[in-house]
C-alpha positions, 0 to 999 in steps of 0.5 A: 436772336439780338446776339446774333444780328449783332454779330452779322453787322459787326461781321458785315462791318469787318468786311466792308473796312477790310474790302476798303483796305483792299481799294484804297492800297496805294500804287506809291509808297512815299519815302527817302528811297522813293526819290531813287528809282526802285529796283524790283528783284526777278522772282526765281521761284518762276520758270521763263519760257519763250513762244515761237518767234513772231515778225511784224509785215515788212518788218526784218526782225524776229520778237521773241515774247519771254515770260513766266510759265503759267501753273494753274491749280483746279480744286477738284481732286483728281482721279487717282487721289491726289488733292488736286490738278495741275494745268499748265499753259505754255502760251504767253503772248496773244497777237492781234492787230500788230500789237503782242500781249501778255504779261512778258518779262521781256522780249528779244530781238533776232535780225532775220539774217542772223543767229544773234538774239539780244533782249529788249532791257536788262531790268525786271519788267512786266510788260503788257502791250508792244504795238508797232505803229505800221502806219508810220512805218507805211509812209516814212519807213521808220520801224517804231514799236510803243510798249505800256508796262510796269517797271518800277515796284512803286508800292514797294511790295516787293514785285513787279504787278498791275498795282504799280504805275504803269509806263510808256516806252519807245523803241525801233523794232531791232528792240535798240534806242528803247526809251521811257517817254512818260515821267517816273512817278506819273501813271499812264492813262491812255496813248494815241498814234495821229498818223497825220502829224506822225505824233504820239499823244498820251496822258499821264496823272500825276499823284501831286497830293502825295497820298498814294493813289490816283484820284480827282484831286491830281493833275493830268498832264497831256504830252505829244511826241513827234516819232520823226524826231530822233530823240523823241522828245516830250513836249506837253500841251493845254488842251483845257 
């Protein structure tokens, strides 16, 4: 019976260190080629597919969510003997509160006039949010859409996924003058529209211990970006 309590806790050991592992995986690997922005290869394995267009109110584009076909495998083995069932979900975007979600390689832009659809970037991305900002658009008329996504394999496992840093970017709603607006290397925390100012507020943590992960020993830096200003500018500020 000792044997085998002691086989238990050396087990529940195993587990314990092996699900620390898992948590304590780190979003940046740190090397000679960390100094370069990392290119993620796109997985061919994967099948694209776009859904129906969507239109934001008042706006004259057409955005075309672009992402991979979902395959879903159920355990129970199906009726006529084969080991198990297939689901496919051909829907991979959500819509709500004018904002698309998902997790979408890209998106496309279409003129509502024209035939002509261009893609948002030319690179590997997961895109998780575009939001267009309709109270600005309301009152100054200027279209803007602010996107949070992964676009650098900054654990450089090989993929792009929700273990990497996650981004901030801008762009008008044709999908052009698409800029990054948060530091590379540094993760996304939260953004927010103050419609009164027509300002853009986010924070960002930055790892500058250097061991990889996010953790109370970092520093948060607080940025603001005035979306009348052509070159959307970043400026930081000291809230504490």
């Amino acid at each position: 019976m000792k044997t085998v309590q002691i086989a238990l806790i050396n087990i529940a050991i195993l587990l314990l260190v092996s699900c620390k592992e898992e948590v304590e995986k780190p979003k940046v690997i740190y090397d000679a080629a960390s100094k370069e922005k990392a290119v993620s290869k796109v997985d061919s394995t994967q099948i694209a597919i776009a859904d129906l267009p969507i239109q934001m109110e008042g706006t004259d584009y057409l955005i075309h969510p672009v992402g991979d076909l979902r395959v879903y495998e159920r355990g129970a083995k199906a009726k006529y003997g084969s080991s198990s069932v297939i689901d496919l979900s051909f829907t991979i975007s959500n819509l709500g509160d004018e904002e698309i979600t998902g997790f979408l390689q890209n998106l496309k832009f279409q003129k509502i006039d024209s035939d002509s659809i261009h893609s948002l970037t030319d690179k590997p991305a997961l895109i998780l949010t575009a939001t267009y900002l309709k109270a600005v658009a309301d009152k100054t008329k200027k279209q803007i859409l602010v996107y949070t996504m992964y676009d650098v394999d900054t654990n450089k496992d090989g993929k792009l996924d929700t273990s990497d840093i996650k981004s901030l970017y801008l762009s008008d709603i044709s999908g052009t003058h698409f800029t990054k607006i948060s530091a590379n290397f540094e993760e996304l925390i939260d953004w927010s529209l103050i419609e009164s100012k027509n300002r853009l507020y986010f924070r960002t943590v930055e790892d500058t211990n250097k061991n990889g992960q996010f953790d109370k020993n970092d520093v948060l830096h607080y940025n603001y970006i005035n979306l009348l200003d052509a070159n959307w500018e970043v400026k930081s500020y000291e809230p504490i």
